[in-house]
C-alpha positions as CSV (number, residue, x, y, z in Angstrom):
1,X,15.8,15.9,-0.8
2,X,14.6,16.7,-4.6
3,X,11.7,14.7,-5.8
4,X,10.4,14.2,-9.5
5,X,6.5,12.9,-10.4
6,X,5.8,10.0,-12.4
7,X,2.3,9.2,-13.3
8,X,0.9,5.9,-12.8
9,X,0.2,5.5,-16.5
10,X,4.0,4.9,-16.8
11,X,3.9,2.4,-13.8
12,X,4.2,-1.2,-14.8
13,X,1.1,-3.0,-13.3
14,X,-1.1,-0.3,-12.9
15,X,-4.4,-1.4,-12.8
16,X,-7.3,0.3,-15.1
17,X,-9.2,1.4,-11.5
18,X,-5.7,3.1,-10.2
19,X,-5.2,5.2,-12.8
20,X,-8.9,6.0,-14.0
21,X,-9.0,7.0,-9.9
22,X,-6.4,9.4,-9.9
23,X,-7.0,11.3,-13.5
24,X,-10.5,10.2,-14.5
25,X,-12.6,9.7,-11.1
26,X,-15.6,10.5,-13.4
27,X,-15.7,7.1,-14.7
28,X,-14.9,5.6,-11.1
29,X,-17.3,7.9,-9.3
30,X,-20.2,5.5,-8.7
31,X,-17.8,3.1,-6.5
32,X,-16.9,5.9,-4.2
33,X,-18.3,8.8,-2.2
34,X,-16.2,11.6,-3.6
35,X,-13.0,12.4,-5.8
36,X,-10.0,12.7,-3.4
37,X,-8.6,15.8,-4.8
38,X,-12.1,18.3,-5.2
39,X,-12.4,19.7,-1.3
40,X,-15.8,20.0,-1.8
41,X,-15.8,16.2,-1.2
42,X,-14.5,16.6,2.6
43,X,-17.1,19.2,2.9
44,X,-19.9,17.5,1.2
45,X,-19.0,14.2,3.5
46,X,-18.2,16.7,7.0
47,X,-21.9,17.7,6.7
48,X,-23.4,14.1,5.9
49,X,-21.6,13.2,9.2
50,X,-23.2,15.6,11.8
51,X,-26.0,13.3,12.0
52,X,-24.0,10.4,12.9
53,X,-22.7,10.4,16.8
54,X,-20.0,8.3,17.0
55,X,-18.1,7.0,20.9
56,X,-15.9,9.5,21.3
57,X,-15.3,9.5,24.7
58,X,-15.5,5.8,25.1
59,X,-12.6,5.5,22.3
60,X,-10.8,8.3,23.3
61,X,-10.6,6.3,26.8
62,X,-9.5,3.1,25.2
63,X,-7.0,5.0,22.8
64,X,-5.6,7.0,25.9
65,X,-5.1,3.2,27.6
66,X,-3.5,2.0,24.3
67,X,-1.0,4.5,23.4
68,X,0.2,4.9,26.9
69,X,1.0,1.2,26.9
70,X,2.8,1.9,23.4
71,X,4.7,4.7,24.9
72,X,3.0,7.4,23.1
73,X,3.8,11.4,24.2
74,X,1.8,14.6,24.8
75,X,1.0,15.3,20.6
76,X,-0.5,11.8,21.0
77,X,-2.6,12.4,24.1
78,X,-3.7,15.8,22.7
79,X,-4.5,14.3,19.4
80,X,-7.0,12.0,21.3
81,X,-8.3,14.4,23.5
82,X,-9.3,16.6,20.2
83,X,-10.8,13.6,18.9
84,X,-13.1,13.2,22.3
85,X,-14.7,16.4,21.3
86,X,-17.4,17.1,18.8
87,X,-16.4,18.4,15.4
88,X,-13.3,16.9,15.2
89,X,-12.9,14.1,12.2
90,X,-10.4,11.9,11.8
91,X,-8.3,10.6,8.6
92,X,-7.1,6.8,9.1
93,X,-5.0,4.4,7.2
94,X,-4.0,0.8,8.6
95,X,-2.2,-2.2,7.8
96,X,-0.6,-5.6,8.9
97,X,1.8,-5.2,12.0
98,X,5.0,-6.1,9.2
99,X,8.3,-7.1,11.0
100,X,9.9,-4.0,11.6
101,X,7.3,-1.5,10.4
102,X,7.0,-4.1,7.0
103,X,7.9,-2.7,3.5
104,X,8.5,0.5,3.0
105,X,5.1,1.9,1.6
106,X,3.3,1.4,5.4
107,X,5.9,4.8,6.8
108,X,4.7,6.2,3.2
109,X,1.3,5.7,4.5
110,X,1.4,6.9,8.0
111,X,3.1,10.2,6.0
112,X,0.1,11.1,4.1
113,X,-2.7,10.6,7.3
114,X,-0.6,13.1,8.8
115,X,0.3,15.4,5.5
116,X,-3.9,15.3,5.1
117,X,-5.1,15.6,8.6
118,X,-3.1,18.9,8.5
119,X,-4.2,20.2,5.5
120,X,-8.0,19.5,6.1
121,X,-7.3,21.0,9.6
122,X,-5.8,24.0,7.9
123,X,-9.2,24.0,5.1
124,X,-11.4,24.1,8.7
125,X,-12.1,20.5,9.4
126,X,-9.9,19.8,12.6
127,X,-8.7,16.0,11.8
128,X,-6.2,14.0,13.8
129,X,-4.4,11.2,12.0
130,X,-5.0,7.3,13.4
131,X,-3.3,4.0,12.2
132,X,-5.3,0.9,12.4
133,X,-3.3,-1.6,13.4
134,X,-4.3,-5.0,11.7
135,X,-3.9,-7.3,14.7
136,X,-6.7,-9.3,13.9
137,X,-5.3,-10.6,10.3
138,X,-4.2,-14.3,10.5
139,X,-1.6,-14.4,7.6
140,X,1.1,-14.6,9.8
141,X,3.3,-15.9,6.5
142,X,2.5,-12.2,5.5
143,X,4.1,-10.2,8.5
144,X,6.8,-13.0,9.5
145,X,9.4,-12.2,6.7
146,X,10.8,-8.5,6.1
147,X,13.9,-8.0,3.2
148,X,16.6,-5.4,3.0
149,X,19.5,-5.2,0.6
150,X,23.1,-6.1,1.3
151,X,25.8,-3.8,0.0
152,X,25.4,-5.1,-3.7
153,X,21.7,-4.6,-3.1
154,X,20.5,-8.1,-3.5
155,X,17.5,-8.5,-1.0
156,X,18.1,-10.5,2.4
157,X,15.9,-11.9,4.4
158,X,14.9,-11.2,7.7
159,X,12.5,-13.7,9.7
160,X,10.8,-14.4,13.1
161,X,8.1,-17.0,12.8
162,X,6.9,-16.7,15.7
163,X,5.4,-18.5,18.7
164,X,1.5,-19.2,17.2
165,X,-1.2,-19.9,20.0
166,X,-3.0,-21.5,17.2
167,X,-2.6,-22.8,13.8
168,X,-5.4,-19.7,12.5
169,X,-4.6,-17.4,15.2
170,X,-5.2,-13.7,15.0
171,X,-1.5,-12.5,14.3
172,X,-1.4,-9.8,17.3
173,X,-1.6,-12.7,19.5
174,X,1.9,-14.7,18.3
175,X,4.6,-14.1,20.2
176,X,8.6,-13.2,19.1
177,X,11.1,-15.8,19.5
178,X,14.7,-15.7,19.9
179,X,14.6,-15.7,15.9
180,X,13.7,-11.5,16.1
181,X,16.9,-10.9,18.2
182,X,19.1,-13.2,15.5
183,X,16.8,-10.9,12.6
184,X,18.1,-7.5,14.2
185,X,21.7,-8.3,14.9
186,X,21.7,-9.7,10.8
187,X,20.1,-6.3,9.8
188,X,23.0,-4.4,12.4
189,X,25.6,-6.2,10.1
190,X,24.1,-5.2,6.2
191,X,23.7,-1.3,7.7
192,X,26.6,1.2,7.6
193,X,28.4,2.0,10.9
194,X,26.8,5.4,12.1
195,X,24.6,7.5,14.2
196,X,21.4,6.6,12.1
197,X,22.3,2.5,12.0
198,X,23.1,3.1,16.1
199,X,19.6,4.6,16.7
200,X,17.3,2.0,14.9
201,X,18.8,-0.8,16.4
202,X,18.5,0.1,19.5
203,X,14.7,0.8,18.7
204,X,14.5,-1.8,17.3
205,X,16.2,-4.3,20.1
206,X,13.8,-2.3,22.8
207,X,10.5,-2.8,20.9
208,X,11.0,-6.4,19.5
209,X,12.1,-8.9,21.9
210,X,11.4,-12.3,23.1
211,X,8.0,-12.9,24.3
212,X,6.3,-9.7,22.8
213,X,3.5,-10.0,20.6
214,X,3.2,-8.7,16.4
215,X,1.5,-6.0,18.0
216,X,2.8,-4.8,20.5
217,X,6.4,-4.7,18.9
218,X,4.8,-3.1,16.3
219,X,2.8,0.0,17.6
220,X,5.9,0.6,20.3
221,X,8.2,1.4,17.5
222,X,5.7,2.9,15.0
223,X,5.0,5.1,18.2
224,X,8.4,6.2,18.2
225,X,8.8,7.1,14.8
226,X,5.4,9.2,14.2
227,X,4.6,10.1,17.6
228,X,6.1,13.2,17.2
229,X,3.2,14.2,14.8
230,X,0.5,13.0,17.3
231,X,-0.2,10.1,15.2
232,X,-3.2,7.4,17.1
233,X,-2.7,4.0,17.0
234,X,-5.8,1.9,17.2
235,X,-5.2,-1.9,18.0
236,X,-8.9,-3.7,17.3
237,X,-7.4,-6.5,19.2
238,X,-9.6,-5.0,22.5
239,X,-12.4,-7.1,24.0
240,X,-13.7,-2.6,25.0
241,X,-13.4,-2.1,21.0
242,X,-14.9,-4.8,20.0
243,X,-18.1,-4.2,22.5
244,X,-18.3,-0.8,21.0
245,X,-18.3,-2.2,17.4
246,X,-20.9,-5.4,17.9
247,X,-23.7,-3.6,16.4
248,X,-22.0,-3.7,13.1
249,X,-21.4,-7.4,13.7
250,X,-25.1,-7.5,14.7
251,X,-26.5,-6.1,11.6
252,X,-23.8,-8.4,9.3
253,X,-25.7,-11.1,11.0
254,X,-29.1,-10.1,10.4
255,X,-28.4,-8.9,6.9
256,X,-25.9,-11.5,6.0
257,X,-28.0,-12.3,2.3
258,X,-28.3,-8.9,1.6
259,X,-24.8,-7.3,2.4
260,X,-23.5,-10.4,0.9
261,X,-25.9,-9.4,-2.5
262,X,-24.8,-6.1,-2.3
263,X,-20.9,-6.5,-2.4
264,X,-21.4,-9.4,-5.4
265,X,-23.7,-6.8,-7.6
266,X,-21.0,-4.1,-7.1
267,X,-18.0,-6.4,-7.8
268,X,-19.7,-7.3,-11.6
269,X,-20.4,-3.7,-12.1
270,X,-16.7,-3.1,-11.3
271,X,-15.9,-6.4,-13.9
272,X,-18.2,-5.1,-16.3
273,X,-16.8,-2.1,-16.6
274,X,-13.4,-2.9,-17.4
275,X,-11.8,-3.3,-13.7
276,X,-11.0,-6.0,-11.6
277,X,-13.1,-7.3,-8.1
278,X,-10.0,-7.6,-5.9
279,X,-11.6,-9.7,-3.2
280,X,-13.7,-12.6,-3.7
281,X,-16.8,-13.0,-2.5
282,X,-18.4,-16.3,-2.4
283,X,-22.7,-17.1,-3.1
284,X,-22.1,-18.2,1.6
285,X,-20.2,-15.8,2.6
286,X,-21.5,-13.4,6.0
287,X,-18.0,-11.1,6.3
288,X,-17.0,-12.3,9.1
289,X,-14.6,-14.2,11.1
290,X,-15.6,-16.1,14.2
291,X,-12.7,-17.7,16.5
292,X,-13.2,-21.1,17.6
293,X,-10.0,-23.1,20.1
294,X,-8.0,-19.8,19.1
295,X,-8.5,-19.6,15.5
296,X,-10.3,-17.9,12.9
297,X,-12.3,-19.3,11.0
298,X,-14.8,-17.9,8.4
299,X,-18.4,-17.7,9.1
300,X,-20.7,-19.3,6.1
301,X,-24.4,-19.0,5.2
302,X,-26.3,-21.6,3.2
303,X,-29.8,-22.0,2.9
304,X,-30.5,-19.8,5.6
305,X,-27.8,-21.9,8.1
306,X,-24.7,-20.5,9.3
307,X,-21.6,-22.6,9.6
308,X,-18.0,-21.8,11.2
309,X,-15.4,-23.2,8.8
310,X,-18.1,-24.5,6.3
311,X,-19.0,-27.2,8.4
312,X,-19.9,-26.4,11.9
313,X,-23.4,-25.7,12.4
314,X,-24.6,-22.7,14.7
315,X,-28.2,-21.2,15.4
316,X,-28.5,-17.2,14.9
317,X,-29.9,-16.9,18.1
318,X,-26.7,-19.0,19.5
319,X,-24.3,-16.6,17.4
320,X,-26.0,-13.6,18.8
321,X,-25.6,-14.7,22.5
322,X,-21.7,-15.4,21.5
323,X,-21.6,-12.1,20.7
324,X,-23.2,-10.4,23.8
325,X,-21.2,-12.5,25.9
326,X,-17.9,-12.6,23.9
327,X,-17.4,-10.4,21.1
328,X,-13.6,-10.8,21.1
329,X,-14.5,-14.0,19.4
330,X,-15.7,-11.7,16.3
331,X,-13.7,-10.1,13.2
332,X,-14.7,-8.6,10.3
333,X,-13.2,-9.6,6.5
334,X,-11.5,-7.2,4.6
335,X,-14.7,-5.6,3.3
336,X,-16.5,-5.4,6.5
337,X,-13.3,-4.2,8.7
338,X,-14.1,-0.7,7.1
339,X,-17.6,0.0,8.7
340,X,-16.4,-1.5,12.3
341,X,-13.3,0.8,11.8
342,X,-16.4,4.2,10.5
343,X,-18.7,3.2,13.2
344,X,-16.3,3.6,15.8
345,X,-14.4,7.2,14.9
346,X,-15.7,9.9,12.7
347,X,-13.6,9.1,9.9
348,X,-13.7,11.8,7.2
349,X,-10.5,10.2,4.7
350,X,-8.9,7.3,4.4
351,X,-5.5,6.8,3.0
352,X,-5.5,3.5,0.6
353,X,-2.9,2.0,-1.1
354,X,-3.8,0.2,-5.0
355,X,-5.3,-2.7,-3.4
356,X,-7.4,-1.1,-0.5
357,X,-8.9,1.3,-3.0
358,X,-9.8,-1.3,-5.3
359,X,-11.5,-3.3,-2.1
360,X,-13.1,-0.2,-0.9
361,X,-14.7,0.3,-4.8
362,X,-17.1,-3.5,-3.5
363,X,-17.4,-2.3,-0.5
364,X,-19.4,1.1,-1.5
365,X,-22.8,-0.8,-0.9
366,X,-22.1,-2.2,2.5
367,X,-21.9,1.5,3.6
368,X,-25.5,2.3,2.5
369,X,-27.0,-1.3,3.5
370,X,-25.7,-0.3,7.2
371,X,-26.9,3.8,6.9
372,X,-23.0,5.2,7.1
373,X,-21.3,7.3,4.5
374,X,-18.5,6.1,3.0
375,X,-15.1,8.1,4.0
376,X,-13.4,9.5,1.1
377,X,-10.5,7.3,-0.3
378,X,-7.2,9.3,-0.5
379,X,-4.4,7.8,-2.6
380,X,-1.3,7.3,-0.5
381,X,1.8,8.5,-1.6
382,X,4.6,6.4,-3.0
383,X,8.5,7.1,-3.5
384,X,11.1,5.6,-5.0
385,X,14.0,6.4,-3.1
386,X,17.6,7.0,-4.7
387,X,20.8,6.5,-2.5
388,X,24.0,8.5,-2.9
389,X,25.1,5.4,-5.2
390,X,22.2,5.3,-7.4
391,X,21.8,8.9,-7.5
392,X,25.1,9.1,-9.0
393,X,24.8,6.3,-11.8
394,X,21.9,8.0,-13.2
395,X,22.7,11.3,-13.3
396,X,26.1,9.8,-15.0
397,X,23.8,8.0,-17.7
398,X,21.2,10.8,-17.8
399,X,18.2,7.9,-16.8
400,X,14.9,9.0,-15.6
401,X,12.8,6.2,-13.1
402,X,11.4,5.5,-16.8
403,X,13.9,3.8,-18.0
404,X,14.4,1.7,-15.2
405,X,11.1,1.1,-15.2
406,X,11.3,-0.2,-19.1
407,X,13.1,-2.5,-18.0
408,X,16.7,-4.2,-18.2
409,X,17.0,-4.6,-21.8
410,X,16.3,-0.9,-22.8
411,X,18.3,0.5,-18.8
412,X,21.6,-1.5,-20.9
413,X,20.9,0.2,-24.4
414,X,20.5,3.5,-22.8
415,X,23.5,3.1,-20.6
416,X,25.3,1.7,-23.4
417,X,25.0,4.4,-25.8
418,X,25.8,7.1,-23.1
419,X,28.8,5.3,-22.1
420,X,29.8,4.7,-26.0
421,X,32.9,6.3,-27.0
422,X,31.7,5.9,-30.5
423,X,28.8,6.8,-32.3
424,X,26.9,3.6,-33.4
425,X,24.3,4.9,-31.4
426,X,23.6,7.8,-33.2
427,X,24.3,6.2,-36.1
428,X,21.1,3.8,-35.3
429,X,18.7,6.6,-34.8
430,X,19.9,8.5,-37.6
431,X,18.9,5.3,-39.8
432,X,15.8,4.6,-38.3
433,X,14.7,8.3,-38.4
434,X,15.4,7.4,-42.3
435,X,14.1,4.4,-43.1
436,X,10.7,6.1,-41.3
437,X,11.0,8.8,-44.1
438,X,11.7,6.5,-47.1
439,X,8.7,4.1,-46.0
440,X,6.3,7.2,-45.8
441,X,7.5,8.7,-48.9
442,X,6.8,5.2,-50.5
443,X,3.6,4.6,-48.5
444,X,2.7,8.2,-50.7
445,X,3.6,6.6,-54.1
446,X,1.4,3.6,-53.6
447,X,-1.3,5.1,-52.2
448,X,-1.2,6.1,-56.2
449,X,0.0,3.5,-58.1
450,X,-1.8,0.6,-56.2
451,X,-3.6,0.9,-52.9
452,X,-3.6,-2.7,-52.6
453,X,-0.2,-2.7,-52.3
454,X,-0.5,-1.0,-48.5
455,X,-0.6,-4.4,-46.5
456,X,2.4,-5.4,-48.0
457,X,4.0,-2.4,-46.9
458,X,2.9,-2.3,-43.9
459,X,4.2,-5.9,-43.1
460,X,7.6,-5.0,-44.8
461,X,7.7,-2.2,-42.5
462,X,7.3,-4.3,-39.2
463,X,9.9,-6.8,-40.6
464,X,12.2,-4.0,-40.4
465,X,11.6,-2.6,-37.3
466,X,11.7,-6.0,-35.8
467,X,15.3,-6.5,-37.7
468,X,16.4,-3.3,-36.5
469,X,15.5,-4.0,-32.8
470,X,17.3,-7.2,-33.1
471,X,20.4,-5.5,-34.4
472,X,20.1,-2.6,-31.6
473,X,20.2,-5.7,-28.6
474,X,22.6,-7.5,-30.5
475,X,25.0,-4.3,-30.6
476,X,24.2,-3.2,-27.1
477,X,24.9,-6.6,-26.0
478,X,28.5,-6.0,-27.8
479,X,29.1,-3.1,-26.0
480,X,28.5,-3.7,-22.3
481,X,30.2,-7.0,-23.2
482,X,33.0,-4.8,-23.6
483,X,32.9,-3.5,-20.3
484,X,32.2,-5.6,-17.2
485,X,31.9,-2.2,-15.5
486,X,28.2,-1.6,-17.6
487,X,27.2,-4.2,-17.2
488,X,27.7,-4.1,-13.1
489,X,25.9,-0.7,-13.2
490,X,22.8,-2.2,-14.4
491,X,22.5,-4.5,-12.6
492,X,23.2,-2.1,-9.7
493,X,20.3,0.4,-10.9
494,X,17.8,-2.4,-11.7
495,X,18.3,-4.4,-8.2
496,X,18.3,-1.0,-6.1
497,X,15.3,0.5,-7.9
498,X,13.3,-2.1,-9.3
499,X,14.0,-5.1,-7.1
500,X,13.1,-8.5,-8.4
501,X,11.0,-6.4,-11.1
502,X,8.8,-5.1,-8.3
503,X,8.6,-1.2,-6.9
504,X,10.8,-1.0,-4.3
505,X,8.3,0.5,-1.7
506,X,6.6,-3.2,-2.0
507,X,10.2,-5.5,-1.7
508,X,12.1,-3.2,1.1
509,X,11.6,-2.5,4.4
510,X,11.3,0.9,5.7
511,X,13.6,0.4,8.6
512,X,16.3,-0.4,5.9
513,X,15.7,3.3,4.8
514,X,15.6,4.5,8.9
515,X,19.0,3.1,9.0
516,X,20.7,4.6,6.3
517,X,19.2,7.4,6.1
518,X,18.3,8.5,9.6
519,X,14.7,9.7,10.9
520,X,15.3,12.4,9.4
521,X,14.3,11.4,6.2
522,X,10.7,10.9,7.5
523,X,10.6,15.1,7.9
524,X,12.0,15.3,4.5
525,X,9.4,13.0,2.6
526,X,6.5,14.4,4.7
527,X,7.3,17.4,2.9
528,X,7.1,16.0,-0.1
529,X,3.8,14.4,0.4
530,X,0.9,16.1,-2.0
531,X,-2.3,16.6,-1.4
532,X,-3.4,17.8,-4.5
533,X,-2.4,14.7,-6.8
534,X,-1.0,11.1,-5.8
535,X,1.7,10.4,-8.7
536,X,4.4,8.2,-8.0
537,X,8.0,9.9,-6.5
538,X,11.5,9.7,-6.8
539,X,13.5,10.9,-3.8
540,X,17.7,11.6,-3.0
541,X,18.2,10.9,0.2
């Protein structure tokens, strides 16, 4: 497997706070405790964490019941026995339990916990990598559909909607239907024939059956594909968890006005500065989720009140009891999840994809407010991946991801010209190259003559270079006109690497790769996984 780097500046849609994150964390710096790629920043953060005395054996217990259940193996249960012991950190990532694994980028996640827990092992701060698995989430429209691409590569849908408890319900508690047998016997059919198809299916047909929950199905097959590397699974969806992570739901409750101050002062400093406050916080919210009949609703706070679902009225001292006697009951939003998540494991990284980082950025004051330092954030890594097909088509046109990523218009004019047996496209160049020359050598002459002259010129000069882009898609139109068999090929590229004119590590599933490809490829982009920078990837397989 052969891999190129593409910064994110050349990404479509990446946001100002990405890229300033990965090449300028100096302007960023005061959202976050630490730039991912100084080790100094592990250090700094290992020592901050000594005084902080985390449940290690009380997790390590509950993890040990968890991943047994899951099916875990002996790299597993060592990992968590490491983690029982004093001096050991952990680096985690999470996210929603997806229908088969989910898109693509949650394996490329899982990769880099594992690719960074061994290096900062290796630097001499042992870490063992844990996945959080987002049980507690209630968009079950999220998790319900997966896609993969048929042989032409347009994206199929897959889809179990589920058995729902409730209409809000935590989405580790729905249950398969016969739907997820129908969505693996579809996926059997769109796969190749082979030794790799043969082995996720029948992973797949073992871990998600009738009657199983979004969680379950989940961790038992993310067990099997990263248990080998003693990856943890943490499923907060545990009445033991919770109990060991009420005091964070205790001090949300007593500090709801001033964590809630906090977050919004930190999300218009982000604004302010030129980025963007990814999570919305409203003048009542508390951060957190209390379950009433099964579902979830949001807990609000005006005028000193709290009220479930806006309109419910609760005492404090009534929540408080709740959550002595029941803290099942409790979940945290997206920016409080992190501090239950750092007050129950001595997190030293975690690995964020765009949106968590930006999340993470409001949620810098919540970690002083509550007296925990902040984890530092570490840009997962991210892959376009380039079948035997693909791989082929642009080697024949001599394309970079760039061009796909220009989109289709300038993929055609490139693969036109290449495929040209004439020269018009050198011609074109060749006469823009001189027209550039005559207009500077005239842009010379009236600087001279008549200075006032310049505008005109200028807007000439636009009038021609929007003529002569005109002519260029007008010509390369003419030309893969021509040929039927151009025209196919972009589509091809454009579908297979930029589907629906989104990365393809957000539109695919990963088991769509697991089944072409074979596990195997999981060893071969581990190794590919950086630690020193976080550009975007393009990988043969």
């Amino acid at each position: 497997m052969t891999a190129t780097c593409i910064p994110y500046t050349q990404i479509p849609h990446s946001t100002a706070l990405l890229t300033d994150y990965l090449y300028h964390f100096d302007r960023v710096s005061r959202f976050y405790n630490g730039s991912p790629f100084d080790p100094r920043s592990y250090q700094s953060l290992a020592a901050q964490m000594s005084r902080f005395s985390p449940p290690r054996v009380e997790m390590a217990e509950i993890l040990a019941r968890q991943n047994r259940a899951f099916g875990c193996g002996e790299p597993t249960l060592a990992n968590i026995q490491r983690l029982s012991q004093p001096g050991t950190f952990a680096v985690v990532t999470g996210q929603q339990v997806g229908l088969f694994s989910g898109p693509a980028f949650t394996l490329y996640k899982a990769l880099t916990t594992v690719r960074l827990a061994r290096s900062l092992s290796e630097q001499g701060l042992p870490c063992v990598p844990i996945f959080w698995l987002a049980t507690e989430d209630h968009d079950l429209e999220e998790v319900s559909e997966g896609t993969i691409f048929d042989e032409e590569y347009n994206l199929v849908s897959l889809r179990d909607n589920g058995d729902r408890p409730s209409p809000r319900s935590p989405v580790g508690e729905v249950q398969h239907t016969a739907e997820i047998s129908a969505a693996i016997t579809q996926m059997e059919a769109l796969l190749p024939e082979g030794e790799s198809r043969s082995r996720l299916i029948q992973d797949l047909r073992e871990c998600y059956v009738p009657g199983a929950t979004w969680g379950e199905s989940f961790a038992r097959f993310m067990t099997r594909l990263f248990g080998r590397w003693g990856v943890i699974l943490l499923d907060p969806l545990d009445e033991a968890v919770h109990r060991l992570g009420s005091g964070v739901y205790q001090q949300a409750l007593g500090q709801a006005a001033e964590l809630r101050t906090g977050v919004v002062e930190a999300s218009l400093d982000l604004v302010h500065r030129g980025y963007h406050a990814q999570v919305h916080v409203g003048e009542d919210s508390t951060l957190l989720f209390v379950a009433r009949h099964g579902d979830r609703m949001a807990l609000h706070q005006r005028d000193g009140k709290f009220l479930i679902d806006g309109t419910e009225e609760i005492s404090s001292t009534a929540l408080q009891s709740l959550l002595a006697k029941e803290p099942l009951k409790f979940s945290a939003n997206v920016l409080l999840r992190p501090l239950v998540q750092d007050s129950l494991l001595p997190t030293l990284a975690y690995v964020a994809g765009p949106s968590e980082l930006a999340y993470l950025g409001q949620a810098r004051s919540l970690y002083g407010a509550l007296g925990r330092p902040q984890p530092v954030v570490f840009p997962r890594a991210a892959f376009t991946l380039l079948d035997s097909r693909t791989d082929r088509l642009m080697e024949k046109y001599k394309l970079s991801l760039e061009d796909v990523l220009r989109g289709e218009e300038h993929l055609g004019q490139t693969i036109a010209a290449a495929a040209s047996t004439e020269s018009w496209s050198e011609h074109f160049d060749q006469g823009e190259r001189e027209l550039e020359r005559l207009l500077d050598r005239l842009q010379g002459d009236i600087e001279k003559l008549d200075p006032t002259l310049l505008d005109t010129l200028h807007h000439v000069k636009e009038k021609i270079q929007y003529q002569m882009e005109r002519l260029r898609g007008k010509l390369t139109r003419a030309a893969l006109g021509r040929s039927e068999l151009l025209v196919r090929h972009v589509q091809a590229i454009t579908r297979f690497v930029l589907p629906h004119k989104d990365l393809q590590e957000r539109r695919v599933g990963g088991a769509y790769f697991l089944g072409r490809a074979g596990y195997e490829v999981l060893d071969r982009l581990l190794a590919q996984v950086q630690v020193g920078c976080s550009d975007h990837q393009t990988c043969k397989y």
